[in-house]
DRENVEX-664444 format. One record per residue (C-alpha): residue number from 1; x, y, z. Coordinates in steps of 0.5 Angstrom, whole numbers, plus 500, padded with zeros to 3 digits. Each point is the difference from the previous one (the first is absolute). Layout:
<recs>
{nr:NUM; X:X; Y:Y; Z:Z} $
...
</recs>
This chain:
<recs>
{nr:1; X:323; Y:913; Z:785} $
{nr:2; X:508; Y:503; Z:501} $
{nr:3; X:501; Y:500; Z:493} $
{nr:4; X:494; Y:503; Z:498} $
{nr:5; X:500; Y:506; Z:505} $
{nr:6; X:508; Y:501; Z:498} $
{nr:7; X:497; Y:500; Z:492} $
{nr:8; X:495; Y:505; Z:502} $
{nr:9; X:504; Y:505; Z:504} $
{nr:10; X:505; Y:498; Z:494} $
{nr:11; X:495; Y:503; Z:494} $
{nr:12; X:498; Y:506; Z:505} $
{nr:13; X:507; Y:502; Z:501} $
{nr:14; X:502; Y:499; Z:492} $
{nr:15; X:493; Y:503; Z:498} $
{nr:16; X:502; Y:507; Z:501} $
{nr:17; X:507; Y:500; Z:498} $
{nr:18; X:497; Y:497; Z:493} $
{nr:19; X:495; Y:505; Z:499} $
{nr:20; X:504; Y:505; Z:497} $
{nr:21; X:504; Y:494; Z:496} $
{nr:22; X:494; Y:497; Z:497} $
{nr:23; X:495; Y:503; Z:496} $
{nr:24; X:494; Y:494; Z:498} $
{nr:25; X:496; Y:501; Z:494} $
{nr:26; X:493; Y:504; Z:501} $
{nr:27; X:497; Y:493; Z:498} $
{nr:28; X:504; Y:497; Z:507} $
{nr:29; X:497; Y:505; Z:503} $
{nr:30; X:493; Y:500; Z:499} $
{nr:31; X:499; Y:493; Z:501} $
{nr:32; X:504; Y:500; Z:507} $
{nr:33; X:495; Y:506; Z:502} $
{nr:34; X:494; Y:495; Z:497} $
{nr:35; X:503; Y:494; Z:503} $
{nr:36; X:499; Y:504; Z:508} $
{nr:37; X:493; Y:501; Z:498} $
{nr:38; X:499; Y:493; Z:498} $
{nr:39; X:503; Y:498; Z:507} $
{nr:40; X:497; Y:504; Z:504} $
{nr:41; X:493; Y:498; Z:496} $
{nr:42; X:501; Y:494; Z:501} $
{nr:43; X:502; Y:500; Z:508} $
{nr:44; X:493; Y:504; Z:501} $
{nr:45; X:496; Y:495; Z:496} $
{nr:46; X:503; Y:495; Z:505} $
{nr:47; X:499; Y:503; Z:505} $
{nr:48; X:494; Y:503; Z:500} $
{nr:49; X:497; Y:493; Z:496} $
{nr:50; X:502; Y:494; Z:505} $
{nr:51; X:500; Y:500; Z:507} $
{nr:52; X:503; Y:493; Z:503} $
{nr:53; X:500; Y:496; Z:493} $
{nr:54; X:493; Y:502; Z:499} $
{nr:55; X:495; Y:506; Z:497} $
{nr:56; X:501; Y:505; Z:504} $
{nr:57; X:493; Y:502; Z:499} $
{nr:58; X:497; Y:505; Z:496} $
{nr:59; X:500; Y:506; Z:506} $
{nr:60; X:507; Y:501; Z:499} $
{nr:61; X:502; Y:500; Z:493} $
{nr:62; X:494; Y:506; Z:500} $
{nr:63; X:504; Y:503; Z:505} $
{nr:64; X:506; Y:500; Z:495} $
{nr:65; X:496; Y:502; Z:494} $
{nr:66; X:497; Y:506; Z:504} $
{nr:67; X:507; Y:501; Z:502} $
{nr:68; X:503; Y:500; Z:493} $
{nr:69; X:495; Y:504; Z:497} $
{nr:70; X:501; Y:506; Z:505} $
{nr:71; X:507; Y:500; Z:499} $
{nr:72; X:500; Y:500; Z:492} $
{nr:73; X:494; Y:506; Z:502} $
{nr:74; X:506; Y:502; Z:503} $
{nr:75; X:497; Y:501; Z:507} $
{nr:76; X:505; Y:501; Z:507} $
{nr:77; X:503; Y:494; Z:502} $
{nr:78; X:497; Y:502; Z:507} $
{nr:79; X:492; Y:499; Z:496} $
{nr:80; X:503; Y:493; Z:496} $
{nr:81; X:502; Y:497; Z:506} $
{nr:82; X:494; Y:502; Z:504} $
{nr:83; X:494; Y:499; Z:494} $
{nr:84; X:503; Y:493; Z:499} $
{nr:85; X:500; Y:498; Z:508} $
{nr:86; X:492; Y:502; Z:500} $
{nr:87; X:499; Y:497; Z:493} $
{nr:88; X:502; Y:493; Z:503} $
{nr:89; X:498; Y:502; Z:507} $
{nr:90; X:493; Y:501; Z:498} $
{nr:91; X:499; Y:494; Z:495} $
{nr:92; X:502; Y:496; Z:506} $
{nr:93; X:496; Y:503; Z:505} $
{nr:94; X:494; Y:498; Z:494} $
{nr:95; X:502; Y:493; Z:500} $
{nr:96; X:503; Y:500; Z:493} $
{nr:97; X:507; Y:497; Z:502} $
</recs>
């Protein structure tokens, strides 16, 4: 655990120090913008697909997906926020878990 946390404020202390030093290749750049959206993908997928090792239901994963679509539309976060929670709160309160 110690030597992570001493890797990790080793790399944050060096990274700037090393931006103006380093160029990365347009290609390097690209996939580490791509890699971050697959993550955060994936962490939403996890997330709203699996509650205590089974399917969360299908009310939560509209909830996403309404969500998704408002903030592609690019709606204020505000109203993502709030249209996702009523999606999901709504398709509970009818019984579809």
């Amino acid at each position: 655990m110690i030597a992570l946390a001493v890797g990790t404020l080793a790399l944050r202390l060096v990274g700037p120090a090393l931006r103006s030093r380093v160029t990365l290749s347009p290609r390097v750049e690209h996939l580490s913008s791509m890699s971050v959206a697959v993550i955060f993908v994936a962490l939403i997928a996890t997330s709203a697909l699996v509650v205590d090792r089974g399917f969360a239901g299908f009310a939560l994963p509209a909830g996403v997906a309404v969500a998704a679509i408002l903030a592609w539309r690019r709606a204020p976060f505000v109203a993502v926020v709030v249209a996702a929670a009523a999606t999901t709160s709504v398709l509970r309160y009818v019984g579809v878990a």
